[in-house]
N, C-alpha and C positions, 0 to 999 in steps of 0.2 A: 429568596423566592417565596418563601411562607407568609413573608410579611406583604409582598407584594398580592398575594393570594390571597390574605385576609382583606385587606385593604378593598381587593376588586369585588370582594363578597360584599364588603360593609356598603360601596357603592349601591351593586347590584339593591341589594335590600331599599335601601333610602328607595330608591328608584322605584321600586316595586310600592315603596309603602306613599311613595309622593302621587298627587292626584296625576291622571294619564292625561287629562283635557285641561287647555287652559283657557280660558273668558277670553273676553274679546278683545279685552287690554291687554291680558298678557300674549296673546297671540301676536300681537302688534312683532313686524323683526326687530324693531327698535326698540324693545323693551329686553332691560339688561339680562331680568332674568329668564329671558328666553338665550339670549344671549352665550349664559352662565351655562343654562341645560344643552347650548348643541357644543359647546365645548369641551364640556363633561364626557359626552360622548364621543367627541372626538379622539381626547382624550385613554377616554377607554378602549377606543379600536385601535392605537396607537401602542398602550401597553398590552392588547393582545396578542397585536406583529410584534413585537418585542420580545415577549413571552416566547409565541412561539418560533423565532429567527434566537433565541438563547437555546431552547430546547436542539434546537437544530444545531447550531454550535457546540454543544454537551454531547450530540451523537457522535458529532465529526470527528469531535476530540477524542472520541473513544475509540473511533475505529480507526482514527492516526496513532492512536498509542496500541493498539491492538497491531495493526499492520507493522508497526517499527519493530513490535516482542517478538511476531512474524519472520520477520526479514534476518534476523541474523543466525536464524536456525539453517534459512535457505542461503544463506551467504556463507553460513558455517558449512553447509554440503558443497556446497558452488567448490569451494576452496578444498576441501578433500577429496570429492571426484576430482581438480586441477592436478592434487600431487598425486594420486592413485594412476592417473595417465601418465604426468610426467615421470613417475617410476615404471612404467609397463614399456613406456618409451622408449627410458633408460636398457632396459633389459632388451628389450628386441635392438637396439644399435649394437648391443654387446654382443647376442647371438648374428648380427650380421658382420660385426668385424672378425666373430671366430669363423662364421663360414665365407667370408673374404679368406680370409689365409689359410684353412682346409682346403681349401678349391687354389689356390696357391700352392701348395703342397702338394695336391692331388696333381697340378700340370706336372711340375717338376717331378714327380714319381714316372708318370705317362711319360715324358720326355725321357726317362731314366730308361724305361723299362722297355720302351722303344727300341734307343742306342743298342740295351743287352740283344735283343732280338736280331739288330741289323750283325751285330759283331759275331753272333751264335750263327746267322748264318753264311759268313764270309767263311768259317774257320770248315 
């Protein structure tokens, strides 16, 4: 890019130092080096879009390599809140399988405790 830089300066210059008007010959379109100068120019507006469609590709590339350094912090969390749930998960199916079978227990106690009461009051 420096070189390209220097290069667009040493242009710019000639250009500056080159006469702005040219005679009535050389103004002709047919004349080469009229020619030569709007190509030049062409030229030059060509590696400005270049220049700057590079700088723009140097930004993209920065913020796709910044966004990927990004992403696997948030992928590294994604993935630890996933087992922090799937263990909280875990735990609460464990406390519903023990009060599944406490409340199992509890019928069959009720039923127990029933019976003693029908039998307590036969006798």
């Amino acid at each position: 890019l420096r070189l390209d830089e220097a290069r667009r300066r040493e242009v710019a210059t000639r250009r500056e130092q080159a006469p702005t008007s040219l005679s009535g010959v050389e103004a002709d379109q047919g004349n080469p080096l009229v020619q030569i100068h709007k190509q030049q120019q062409d030229m030059e507006r060509l590696r400005d879009a270049v220049d700057k469609q590079n700088a723009q590709i140097g930004r993209l590339a920065d913020q796709d390599a910044s966004d990927k350094a990004a992403r696997p912090d948030t992928l590294q969390a994604l993935q630890d809140r996933l087992q922090a749930t799937e263990r909280h998960l875990t735990e609460l199916s464990r406390r519903i399988d023990a009060s599944d079978g406490i409340s199992g227990q509890m019928y069959e106690l009720r039923c127990h405790l029933t019976t003693l009461n029908e039998r307590a009051r036969q006798r």
